[in-house]
C-alpha positions, -999 to 999 in steps of 0.1 A, spaced: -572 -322 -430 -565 -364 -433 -559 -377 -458 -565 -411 -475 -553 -423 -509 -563 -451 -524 -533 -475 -539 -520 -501 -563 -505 -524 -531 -471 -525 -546 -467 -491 -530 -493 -495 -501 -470 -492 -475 -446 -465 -489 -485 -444 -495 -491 -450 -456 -464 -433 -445 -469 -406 -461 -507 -400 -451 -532 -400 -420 -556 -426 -429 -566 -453 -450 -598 -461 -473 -605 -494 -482 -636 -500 -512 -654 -532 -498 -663 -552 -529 -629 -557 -535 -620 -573 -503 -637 -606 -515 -618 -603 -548 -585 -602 -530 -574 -618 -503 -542 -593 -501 -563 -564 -504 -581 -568 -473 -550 -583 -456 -533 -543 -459 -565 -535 -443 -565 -559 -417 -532 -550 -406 -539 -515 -409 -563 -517 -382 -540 -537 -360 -515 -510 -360 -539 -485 -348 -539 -466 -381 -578 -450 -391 -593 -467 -415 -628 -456 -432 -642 -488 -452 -662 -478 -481 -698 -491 -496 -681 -488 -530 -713 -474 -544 -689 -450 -569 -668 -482 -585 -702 -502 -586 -726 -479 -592 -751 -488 -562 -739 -495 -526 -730 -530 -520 -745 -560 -506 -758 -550 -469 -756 -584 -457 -722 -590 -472 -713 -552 -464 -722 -560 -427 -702 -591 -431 -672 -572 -438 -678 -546 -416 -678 -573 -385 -648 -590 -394 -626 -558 -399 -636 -533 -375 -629 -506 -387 -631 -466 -376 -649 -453 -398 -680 -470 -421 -701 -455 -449 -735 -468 -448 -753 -477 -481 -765 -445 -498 -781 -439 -537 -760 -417 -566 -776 -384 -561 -812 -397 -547 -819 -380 -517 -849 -397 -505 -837 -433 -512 -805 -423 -494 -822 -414 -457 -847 -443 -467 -817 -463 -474 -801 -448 -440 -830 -455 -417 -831 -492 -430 -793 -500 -424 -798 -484 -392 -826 -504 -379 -814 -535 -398 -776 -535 -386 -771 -506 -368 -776 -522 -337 -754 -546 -342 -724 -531 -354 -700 -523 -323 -708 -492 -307 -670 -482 -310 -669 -478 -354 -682 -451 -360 -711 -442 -390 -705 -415 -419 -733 -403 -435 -732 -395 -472 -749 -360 -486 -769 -366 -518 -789 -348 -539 -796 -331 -577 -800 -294 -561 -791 -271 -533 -818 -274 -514 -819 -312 -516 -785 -312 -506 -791 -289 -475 -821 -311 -462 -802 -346 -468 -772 -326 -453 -795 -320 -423 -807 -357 -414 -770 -371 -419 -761 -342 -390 -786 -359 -371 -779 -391 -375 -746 -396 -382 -709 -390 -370 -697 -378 -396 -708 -363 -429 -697 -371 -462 -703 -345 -497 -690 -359 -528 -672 -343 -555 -693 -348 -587 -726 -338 -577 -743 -328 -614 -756 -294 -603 -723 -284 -598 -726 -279 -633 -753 -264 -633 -740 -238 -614 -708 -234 -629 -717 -237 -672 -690 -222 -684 -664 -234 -664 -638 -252 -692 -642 -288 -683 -670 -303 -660 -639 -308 -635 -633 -275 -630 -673 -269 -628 -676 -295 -600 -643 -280 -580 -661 -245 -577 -695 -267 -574 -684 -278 -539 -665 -250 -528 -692 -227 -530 -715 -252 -515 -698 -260 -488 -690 -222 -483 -727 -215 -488 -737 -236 -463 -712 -222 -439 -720 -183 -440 -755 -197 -438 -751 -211 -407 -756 -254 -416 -728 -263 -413 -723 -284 -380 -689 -271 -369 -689 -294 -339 -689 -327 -363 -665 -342 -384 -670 -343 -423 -654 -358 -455 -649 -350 -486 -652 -378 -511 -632 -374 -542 -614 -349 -561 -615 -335 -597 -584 -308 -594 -563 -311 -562 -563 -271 -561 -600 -273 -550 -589 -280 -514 -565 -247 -510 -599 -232 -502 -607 -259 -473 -579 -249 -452 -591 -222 -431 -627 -248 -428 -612 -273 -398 -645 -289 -394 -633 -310 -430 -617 -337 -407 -604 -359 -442 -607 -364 -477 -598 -397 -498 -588 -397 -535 -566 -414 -557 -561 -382 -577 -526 -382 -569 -515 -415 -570 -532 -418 -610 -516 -390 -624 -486 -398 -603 -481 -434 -620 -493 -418 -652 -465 -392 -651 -487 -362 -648 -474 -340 -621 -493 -314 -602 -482 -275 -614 -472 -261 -581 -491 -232 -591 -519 -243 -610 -524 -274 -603 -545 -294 -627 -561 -284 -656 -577 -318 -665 -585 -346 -647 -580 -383 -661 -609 -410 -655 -591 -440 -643 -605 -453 -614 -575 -467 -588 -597 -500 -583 -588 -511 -619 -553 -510 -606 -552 -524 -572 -526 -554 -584 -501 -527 -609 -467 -534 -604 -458 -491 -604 -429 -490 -582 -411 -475 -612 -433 -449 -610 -429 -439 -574 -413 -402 -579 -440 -387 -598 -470 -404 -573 -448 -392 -541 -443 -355 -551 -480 -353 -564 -490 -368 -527 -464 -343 -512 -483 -316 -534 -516 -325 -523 -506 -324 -490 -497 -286 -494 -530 -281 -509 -550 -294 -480 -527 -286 -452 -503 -257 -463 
């Protein structure tokens, strides 16, 4: 599985090379000229790079204009079109109005990921079966609420939403909808120990989080057994221009560690 973690850029470069691909949240590339410079020059160096509608920083999916804008200019692999927090209807609405809006437009070459949303199961399974239509690559998030639904006595709502998508995602396998043949993503991570169950499933192509960079620069380091018991809710974006070189032991071993996790 590749991996992406997002970065403070004091450490961008030492974070490359010690992962597959790179995720860049859109919004901020107008709010930072060196932000989307790392990006630029990722995709000059060949490296992947998925560019994100930033829909979990902002709370809805970015400008499409703007988005397209961006999406022009830095070429990347990978693109997330604009979907809606959980909405299933509003995201293939939302889908099939990028599409014929932009769609044509954007160069045949970057390639479109599809994000799975929904408040149940079955909306999950019937969104998850346009985006396999449509798109080349699917995306399921990490915090869907019915995960906790599911899971109600789990300890924290972290550990609720880790067995939340496992057993989805296993579901949906033994039940035959899972598209073996195409690419998906994982967005997100509440407990890095989530993904030891992902790594006999090599239709996940790659997951981004920060996970391990935050607790890293925070001093928190993964339990080689267990993991994490507890999640902390700082979002990386709120960090982008940190100065946590200092900090770079704890962030490399927990990025080494969730390595392991995903990979073995």
């Amino acid at each position: 599985m590749k991996r992406a973690h997002e970065a403070p850029l004091s450490i961008f470069k030492k974070v490359q090379e010690l992962t597959d691909i790179d995720y860049a949240l859109v919004h901020l590339f107008k709010e930072n000229r060196e932000y989307y410079d790392v990006f630029e020059q990722a995709v000059a160096d060949g490296r992947e790079v998925i560019l994100d509608n930033s829909i979990f920083e902002l709370g809805k999916a970015f400008n499409g204009d703007e988005y397209y804008g961006w999406i022009s200019r830095l070429q990347p692999t990978w693109y997330i079109v604009p979907d809606a927090l959980e909405d299933k209807d509003k995201t293939i609405q939302q889908f099939e109005d990028w599409m014929e809006d932009y769609g044509e437009s954007v160069p045949p070459w970057i390639k479109v990921i599809g994000v799975v949303q929904g408040k149940s199961y079955d909306e999950i399974v019937e969104c998850y079966n346009y985006m396999q239509q449509n798109a080349d690559m699917i995306a399921i998030s990490f915090d869907y609420g019915f995960y906790e639904e599911m899971f109600p006595s789990e300890p924290t709502k972290y550990h609720s939403w880790t067995r939340g998508r496992q057993e989805v995602l296993v579901r949906m396998f033994e039940e035959g909808i899972i598209d073996v043949n195409k690419p998906h993503h994982l967005l997100g991570c509440s407990l890095p120990q989530e993904f030891l169950v992902y790594q006999t499933m090599p239709w996940i192509y790659s997951v981004d989080t920060s996970n391990p960079v935050v607790h890293g620069l925070l001093g928190k380091r993964y339990d080689p057994v267990t993991g994490l018991q507890d999640k902390e809710s700082v979002k990386l974006f709120t960090l982008i221009e940190e100065d946590v070189v200092d900090k770079w032991d704890d962030i490399e071993y927990n990025i080494k560690m969730f390595d392991n996790y995903c990979n073995g």
